[in-house]
N, C-alpha and C positions, 0 to 999 in steps of 0.2 A: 678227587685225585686228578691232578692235569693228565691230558693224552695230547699223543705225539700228531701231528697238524693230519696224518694218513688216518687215524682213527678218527680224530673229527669227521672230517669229511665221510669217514664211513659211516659215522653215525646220521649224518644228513642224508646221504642213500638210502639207509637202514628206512629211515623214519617216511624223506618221497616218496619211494614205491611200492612202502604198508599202503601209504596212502590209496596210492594208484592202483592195485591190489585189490583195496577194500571198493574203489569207484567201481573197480571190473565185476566183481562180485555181486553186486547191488543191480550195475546195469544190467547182468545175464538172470537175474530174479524178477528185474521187473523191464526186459526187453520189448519194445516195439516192432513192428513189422519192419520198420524202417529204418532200423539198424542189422549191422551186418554183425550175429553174433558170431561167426568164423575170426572177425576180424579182433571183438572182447575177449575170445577165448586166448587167440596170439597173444596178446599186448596183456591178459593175467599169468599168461605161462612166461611173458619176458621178465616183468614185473618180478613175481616168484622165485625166478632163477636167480636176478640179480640181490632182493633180498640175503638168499641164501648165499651166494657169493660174495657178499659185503659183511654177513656176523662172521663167514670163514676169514675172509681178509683182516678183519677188526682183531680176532686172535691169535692168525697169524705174525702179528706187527709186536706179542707180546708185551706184559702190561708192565711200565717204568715206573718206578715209585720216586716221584721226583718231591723232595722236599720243600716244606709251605715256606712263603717268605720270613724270611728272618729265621728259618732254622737250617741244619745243616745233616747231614746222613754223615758222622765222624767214622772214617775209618778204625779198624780195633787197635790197628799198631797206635794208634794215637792213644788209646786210652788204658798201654803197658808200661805203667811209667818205673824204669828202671835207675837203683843205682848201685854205690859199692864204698862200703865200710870195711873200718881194719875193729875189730875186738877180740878184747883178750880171751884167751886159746882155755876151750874148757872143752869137755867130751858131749858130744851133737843130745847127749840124754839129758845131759846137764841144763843147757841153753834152750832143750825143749821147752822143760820143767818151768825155768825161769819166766820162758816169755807165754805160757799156758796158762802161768798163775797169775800175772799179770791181766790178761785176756778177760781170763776168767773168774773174777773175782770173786762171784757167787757158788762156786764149785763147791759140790756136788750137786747144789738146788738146781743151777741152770749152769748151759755149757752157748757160750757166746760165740765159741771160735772150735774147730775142730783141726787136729793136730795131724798130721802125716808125716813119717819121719823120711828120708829119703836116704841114700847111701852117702853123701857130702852135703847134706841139707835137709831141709824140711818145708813142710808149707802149711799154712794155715789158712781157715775157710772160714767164714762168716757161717754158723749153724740157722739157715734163713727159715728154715721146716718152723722152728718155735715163734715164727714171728705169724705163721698162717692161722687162720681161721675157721679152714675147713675141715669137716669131718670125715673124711676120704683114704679108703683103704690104699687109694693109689698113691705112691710116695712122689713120683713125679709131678702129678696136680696138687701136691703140698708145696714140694720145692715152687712151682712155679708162681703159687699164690703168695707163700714169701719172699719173694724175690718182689713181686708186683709193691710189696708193703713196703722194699727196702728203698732207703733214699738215694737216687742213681748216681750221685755221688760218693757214696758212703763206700770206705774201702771195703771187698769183700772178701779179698784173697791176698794175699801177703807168700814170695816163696824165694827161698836162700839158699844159694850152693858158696861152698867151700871152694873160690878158685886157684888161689895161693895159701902159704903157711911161712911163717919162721918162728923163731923159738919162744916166743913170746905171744903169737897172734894170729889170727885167722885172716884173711883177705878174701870177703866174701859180697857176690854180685847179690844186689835182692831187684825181684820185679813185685809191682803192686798194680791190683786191677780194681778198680769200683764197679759197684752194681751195673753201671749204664753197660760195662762190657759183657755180662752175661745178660742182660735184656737186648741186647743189640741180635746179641749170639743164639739166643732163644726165640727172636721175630717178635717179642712182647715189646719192646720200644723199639726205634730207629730213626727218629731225627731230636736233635738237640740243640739249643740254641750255644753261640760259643762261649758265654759266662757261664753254662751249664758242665761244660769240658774242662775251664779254668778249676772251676770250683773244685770238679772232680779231683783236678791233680794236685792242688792245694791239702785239698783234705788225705791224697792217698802220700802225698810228701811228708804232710807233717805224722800219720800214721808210721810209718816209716822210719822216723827219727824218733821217735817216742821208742820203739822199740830197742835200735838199735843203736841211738845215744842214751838216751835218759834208758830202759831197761839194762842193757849190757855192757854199758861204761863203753860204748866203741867212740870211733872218730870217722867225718865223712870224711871219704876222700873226694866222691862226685858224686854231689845233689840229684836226687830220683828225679827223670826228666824224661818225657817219650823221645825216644829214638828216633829220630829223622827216617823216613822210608815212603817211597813213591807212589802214589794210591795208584795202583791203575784200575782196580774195580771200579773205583768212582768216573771215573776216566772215561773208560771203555760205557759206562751206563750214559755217560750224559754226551756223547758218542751215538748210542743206538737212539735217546730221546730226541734227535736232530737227526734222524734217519740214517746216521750214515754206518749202518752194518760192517759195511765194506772194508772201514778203517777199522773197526773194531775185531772184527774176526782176524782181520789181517793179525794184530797184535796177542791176541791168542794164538793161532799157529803159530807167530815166533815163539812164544812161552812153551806151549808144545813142544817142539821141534828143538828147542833148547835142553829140554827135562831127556830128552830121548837124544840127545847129546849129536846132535843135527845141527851143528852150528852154520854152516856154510846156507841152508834152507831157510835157519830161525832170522838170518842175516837178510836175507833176500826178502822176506817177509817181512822185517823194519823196516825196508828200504820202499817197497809200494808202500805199506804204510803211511813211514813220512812225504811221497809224494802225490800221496793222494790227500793227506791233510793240507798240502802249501796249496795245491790246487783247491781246495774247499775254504781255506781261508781267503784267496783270491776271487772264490765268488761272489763271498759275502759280505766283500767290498767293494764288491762291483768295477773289479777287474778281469780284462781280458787275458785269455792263457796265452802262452808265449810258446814255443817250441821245445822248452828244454826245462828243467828244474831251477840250474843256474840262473837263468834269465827271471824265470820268477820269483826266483828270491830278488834280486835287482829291480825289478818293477815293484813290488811291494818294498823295498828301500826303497827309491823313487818317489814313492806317491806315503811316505814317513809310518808306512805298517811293519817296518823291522828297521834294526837300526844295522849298520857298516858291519859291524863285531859278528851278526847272527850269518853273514855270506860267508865267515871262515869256518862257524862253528856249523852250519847247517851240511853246508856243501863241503869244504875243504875234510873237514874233519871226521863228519859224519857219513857224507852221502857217496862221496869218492872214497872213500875206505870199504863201506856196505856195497858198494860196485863192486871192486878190487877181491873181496870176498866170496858175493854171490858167484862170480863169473871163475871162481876158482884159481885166481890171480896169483892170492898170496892166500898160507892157510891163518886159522885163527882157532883161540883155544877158550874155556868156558868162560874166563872172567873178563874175554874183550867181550865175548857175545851177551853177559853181563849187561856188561855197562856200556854197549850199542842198546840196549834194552831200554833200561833207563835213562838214554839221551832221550832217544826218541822217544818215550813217555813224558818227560819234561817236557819237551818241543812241541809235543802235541798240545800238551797240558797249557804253554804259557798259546799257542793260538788262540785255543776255544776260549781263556779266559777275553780275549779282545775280539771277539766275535760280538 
């Protein structure tokens, strides 16, 4: 598992001054007249301390599960792939029935798929217990051993609300999840290569339409497809694996301070955020800082690390509004503090990628 360059280096203290430690020890066992053991005892007691202060440190910096090359930690929105069919209008028992027996072809011997009906929809589950192997009273280490067995592609869950009606037909949104989302969600996988994710949504697409073209005579209107949404957990992690906390928390208490309807706060805390990223992306280009935010978006246009367009959308738009707010200028309500959110998760998002 890669560690973050503070952990290294703890780990090379850790391992010196075992070293220096074990020499102390050895020398106060077999000491000479002619050594000054007051002086071995000092230098095993520095030794020791800093030991102990380096496995503290080493845990302190908490452990970053950064993915091997060539694979990728998929966020979950990514693997919710939703869409929305119109079929003909029949009673939620009816369209149970239909797509159970379908499902379930072997019914009563085996049940493939398990049914939940809901108040304008229903949902179905992959019954993954029958695919385990073990002999275990606990139903949780069953679920989890079939699930291990299921292919992480393989759709597991299928579920459909009724969002419109007319007199002929149902207008109804379905989302589909594959296996990898409940092993993600479970801590049993989490990195995947990205023909791994295609595949996923191939197979929960065409699942999907088997149902509700080919089962219930319906019609797509829009192809099951994940929904565009801004990872910032991923974000925020590969943030804290490049040490910088700082940015990270920042972005968290906007989140915070947004949920608890703090807009003016969660705004202020975008706002160091994104100027503490243009400042870090200016490091590690080995540029000097400038006196103002402004100017460093300018020097990093200058030296061709942002382009003309990113001084209106950084500064103009984002960072003199997030002033104007913090500072109580002008007020602001949930869905600008919104999407100052997710500017500045993009913005952060497209620096670290050219880092």
């Amino acid at each position: 598992m890669p560690l973050t360059e503070k952990q290294k280096w703890t780990c090379i203290y850790i391992i010196l001054f075992s070293l220096i430690s074990c020499l102390c020890v050895y020398t106060i066992f077999n000491a000479t007249p002619k050594i000054d053991i007051n002086i071995i005892y000092l230098l095993l007691g520095i030794s020791m301390t800093t030991v102990i202060a380096s496995i503290v440190l080493y845990f302190s910096t908490g452990i970053v599960l950064v993915p091997q090359q060539g694979f990728i930690r998929p966020d979950l929105h990514r693997l919710v792939f939703v869409g929305k069919y119109s079929i003909p209008k029949k009673t939620i028992d009816k369209i149970c029935s239909e797509v159970s027996k379908f499902l379930n072809s072997s019914y009563p011997v085996t049940i493939d798929y398990l049914v939940v009906q809901l108040p304008r929809g229903a949902e179905f589950t992959k019954n993954v217990t029958r695919l385990s192997k073990l002999k275990s009273k606990d139903h949780f280490e069953i679920y989890v051993d079939g699930l291990k067995r299921t292919r992480s592609g393989f759709p597991i869950s299928l579920k459909f609300n009724i969002i419109d009606e007319n007199e002929n037909s149902y207008i109804i949104e379905s989302s589909c999840v594959p296996a990898m989302y409940r092993k993600i969600s479970q801590d049993i996988e989490w990195q995947y290569m990205e023909h791994h994710i295609e595949d996923a949504e191939i197979q929960c697409r065409d699942f999907t339409r088997s149902l509700f073209i080919g089962v219930l005579g319906g019609k797509e209107l829009e192809e099951p497809s994940a929904r565009p949404r801004i990872s910032k957990s991923e974000i925020k992690s590969r943030l804290i694996f490049m040490e910088r906390n700082d940015i990270s928390s920042r972005l968290d208490d906007a989140e915070r301070d947004l949920d608890e309807d703090k807009y003016p706060n969660s705004v202020g805390n975008m706002r160091t955020a994104l100027d503490l990223m243009i400042s870090f992306y200016m490091e590690k280009k080995s540029l000097e800082l400038t006196d103002g935010v402004k100017n460093n978006i300018q020097r990093l246009i200058k030296h061709g690390y942002l382009d003309e367009i990113h001084l209106t959308l950084l500064y103009n738009v984002m960072y003199s509004s997030m002033s104007e707010i913090a500072k109580g200028r002008r007020k602001t309500m949930k869905n600008e503090t919104r999407l100052l959110l997710n500017l500045t998760v993009t913005a952060i998002e497209y620096m670290l990628d050219r880092i």
